[in-house]
N, C-alpha and C positions, 0 to 999 in steps of 0.2 A: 370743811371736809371731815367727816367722822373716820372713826377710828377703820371702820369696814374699808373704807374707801381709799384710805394710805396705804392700804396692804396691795402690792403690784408683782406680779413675778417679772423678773429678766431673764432672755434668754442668751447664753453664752457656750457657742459649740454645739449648741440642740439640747442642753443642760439648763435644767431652772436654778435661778437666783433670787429666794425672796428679798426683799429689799422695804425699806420705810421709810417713805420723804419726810424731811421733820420742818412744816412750815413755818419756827422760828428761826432756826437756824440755816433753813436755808440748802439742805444738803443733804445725798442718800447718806443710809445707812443700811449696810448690807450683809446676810446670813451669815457669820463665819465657819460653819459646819456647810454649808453650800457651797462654799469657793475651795475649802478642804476636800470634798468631794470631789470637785471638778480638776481640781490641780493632783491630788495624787489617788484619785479613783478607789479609794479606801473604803472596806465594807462597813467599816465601822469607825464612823466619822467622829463621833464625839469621844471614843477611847485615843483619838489621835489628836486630835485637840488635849484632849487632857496633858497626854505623853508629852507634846509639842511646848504647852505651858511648861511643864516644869524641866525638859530639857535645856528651854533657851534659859528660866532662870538660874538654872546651874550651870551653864554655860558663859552669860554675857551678866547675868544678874539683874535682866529684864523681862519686869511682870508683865506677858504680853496680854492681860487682860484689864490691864491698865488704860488699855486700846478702846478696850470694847464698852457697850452700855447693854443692860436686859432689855429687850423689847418683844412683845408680843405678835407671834407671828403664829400664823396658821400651819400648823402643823400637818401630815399624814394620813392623820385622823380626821382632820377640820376643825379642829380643835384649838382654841389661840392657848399658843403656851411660851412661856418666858426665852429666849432666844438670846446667846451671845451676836452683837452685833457689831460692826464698827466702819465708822466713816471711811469715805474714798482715804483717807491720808495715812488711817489707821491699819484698812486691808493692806494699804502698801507698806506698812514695818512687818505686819506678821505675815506676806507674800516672801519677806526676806529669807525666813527661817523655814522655808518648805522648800523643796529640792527640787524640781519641775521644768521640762521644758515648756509646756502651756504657759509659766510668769509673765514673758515677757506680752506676749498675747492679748492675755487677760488684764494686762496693768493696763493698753491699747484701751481695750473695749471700758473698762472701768474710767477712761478720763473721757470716752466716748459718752457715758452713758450721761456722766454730770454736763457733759458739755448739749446736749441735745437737751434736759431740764432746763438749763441756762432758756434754750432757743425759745422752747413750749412757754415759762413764763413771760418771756417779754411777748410773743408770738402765739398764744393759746391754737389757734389753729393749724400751726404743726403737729401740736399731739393728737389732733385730730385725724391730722392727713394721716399719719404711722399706725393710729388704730383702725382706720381704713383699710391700709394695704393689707396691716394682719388677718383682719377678718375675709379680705378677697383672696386671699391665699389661703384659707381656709374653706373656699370655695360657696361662701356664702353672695348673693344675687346682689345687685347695685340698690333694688329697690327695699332688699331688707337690712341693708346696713344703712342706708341711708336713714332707715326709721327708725334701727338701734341707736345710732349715734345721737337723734334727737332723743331717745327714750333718755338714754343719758342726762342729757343737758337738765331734760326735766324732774330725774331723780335726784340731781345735785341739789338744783335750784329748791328742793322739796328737804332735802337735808340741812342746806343754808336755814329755811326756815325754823326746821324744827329745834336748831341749835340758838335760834334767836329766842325759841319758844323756851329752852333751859335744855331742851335733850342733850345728853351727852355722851351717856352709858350705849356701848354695843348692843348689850341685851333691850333696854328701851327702841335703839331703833328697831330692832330684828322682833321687837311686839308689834308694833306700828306697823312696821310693812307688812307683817302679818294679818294686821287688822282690815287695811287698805285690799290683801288679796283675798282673804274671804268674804269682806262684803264684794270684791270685785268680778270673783271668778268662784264662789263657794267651795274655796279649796288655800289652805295656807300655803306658804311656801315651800314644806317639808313635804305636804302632802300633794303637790303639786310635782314634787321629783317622784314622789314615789308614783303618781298616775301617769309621767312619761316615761317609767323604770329607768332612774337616773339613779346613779350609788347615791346614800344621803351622804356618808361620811366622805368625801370629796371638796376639792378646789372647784370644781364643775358650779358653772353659773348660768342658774335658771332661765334667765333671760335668754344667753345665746343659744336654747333650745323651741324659746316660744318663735310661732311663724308670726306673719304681719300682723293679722287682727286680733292674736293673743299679745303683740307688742302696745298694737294700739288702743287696745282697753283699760293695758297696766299704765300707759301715759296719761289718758283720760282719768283715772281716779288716782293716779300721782298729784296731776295739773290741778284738778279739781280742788285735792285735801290741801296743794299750796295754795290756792286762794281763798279760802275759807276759812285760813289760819291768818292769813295776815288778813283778812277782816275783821277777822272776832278775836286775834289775840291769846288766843286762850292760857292761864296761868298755870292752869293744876295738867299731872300727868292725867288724871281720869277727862278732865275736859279734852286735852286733845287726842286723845283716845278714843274721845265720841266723835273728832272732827274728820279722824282718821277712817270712822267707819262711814259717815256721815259721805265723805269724797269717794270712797268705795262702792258705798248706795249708787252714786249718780252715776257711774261706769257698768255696776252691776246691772240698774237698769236697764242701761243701753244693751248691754252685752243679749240681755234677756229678748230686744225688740228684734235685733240682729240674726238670733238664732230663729225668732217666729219668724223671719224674712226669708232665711236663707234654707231652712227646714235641715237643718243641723247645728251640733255643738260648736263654739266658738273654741272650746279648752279642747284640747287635742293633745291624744296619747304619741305623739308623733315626736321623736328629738333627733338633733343632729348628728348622734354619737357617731353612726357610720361613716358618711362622708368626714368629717372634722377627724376623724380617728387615723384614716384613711390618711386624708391631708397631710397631718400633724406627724405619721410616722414620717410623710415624705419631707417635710421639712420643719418638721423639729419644733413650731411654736406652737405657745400658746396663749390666751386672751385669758383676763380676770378685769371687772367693777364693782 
């Protein structure tokens, strides 16, 4: 799982929680200026953290950042930037020293949240069923989630490779899928939000605005670049940067016979924002992969 791919929000109260599963250890860790937010609705979350640190240690004489680790979360902006963070055990010390009727609530949903990861690892198909329902309450069709959720499986399986290949850096994968989308659709992934007028600087993800045969072309030169890596192996980043275009070519083609068939573009300025917006006011989630 790459670094993009750990990054998950949670929703709590119709409130996002970023969060970061750490797969040594086994366990979330979760914004602490996000739960600050949620717990005392402060406009300005990290001058109350500050305050909050140095209160309890003149108080009790405990460094409640002792708690926490920096981890890189996508910011505001879409920006990964260094983040206080800290485990299910850890929110609950610094949940102590915040004044809040929402605590008891939240502490609820927070042993909810580890305990439903418990489910998903041993049970993989649970978090499948829950990305399901969010996305049908989002009011997307049965037929297009069903081929989101394989596009999925095949972009994992496609990142497994690449981290066998040596990839590891954010920025390496986010060339590569770039590579992969302009041989696939002659348009990157930046530039592909900006031809469905999608904010760039956003959480918003590409995908859940392509229709079916913009889904199933990015599977096709997904599928294709993971087979052609694990045939050839490739050592150096510039090789698999050719293999990456190389998987792109054979979708691109396709995409190219498709549209001589159908006597229209395949890439379509068309995104979900409306309905999903719509949704999303009425019940407060949201989707991120």
């Amino acid at each position: 799982m790459t670094k993009m791919e750990e990054e998950k929000i949670k929703i709590f109260d119709g409130k996002k929680v970023r969060t970061h599963w750490d797969e040594k250890k086994e366990k979330w860790f979760f914004s602490v200026v996000d739960i600050i937010k949620i717990l005392t609705e402060s406009t300005d979350t990290n001058d109350y953290w500050y305050r909050l640190k140095q209160r309890e240690a003149e108080s009790s004489g405990i460094e409640l950042s002792t708690f926490c680790r920096q981890l890189k979360l996508i910011a505001e902006d879409g920006k990964l930037r260094e983040t206080d963070c800290a485990d299910t055990e850890g929110i609950f010390r610094i949940i102590q020293s915040i004044p809040s009727k929402k605590a008891e609530p939240f502490k609820r949903w927070l042993a909810k949240v580890g305990y439903e990861r418990v489910q998903e690892i041993e049970n993989p198909e649970l978090a499948q069923e829950r990305m399901k329902e969010l996305y049908e309450k989002k009011g997307y069709s049965k037929g297009w989630i069903d081929k989101r959720l394989r596009g999925i499986a095949i972009r994992q399986n496609l990142t497994d490779e690449l981290k066998e290949r040596g990839v590891t850096e954010q920025k390496d994968f986010a060339i590569l899928t770039a590579e992969i989308s302009k041989a696939t659709f002659g348009l990157t992934p930046s530039e592909y939000k900006e031809h469905k007028n999608l904010p760039q600087k956003s959480n918003i993800n590409l995908r859940d605005h392509m229709d079916e045969l913009e889904t199933i072309f990015t599977m096709l030169g997904e599928k294709v670049t993971t087979e052609i890596s694990q045939k050839e192996k490739p050592e150096t980043f510039t090789k698999i940067k050719t293999v990456a275009n190389r998987g792109g070519s054979v979708a691109g083609v396709a995409r190219k016979k498709a549209e001589e068939e159908l006597g229209r573009s395949v890439v379509s300025n068309e995104n979900y924002l409306d309905s999903s917006e719509k949704i999303k006011k009425k019940t407060n989630l949201e989707i991120t992969k």
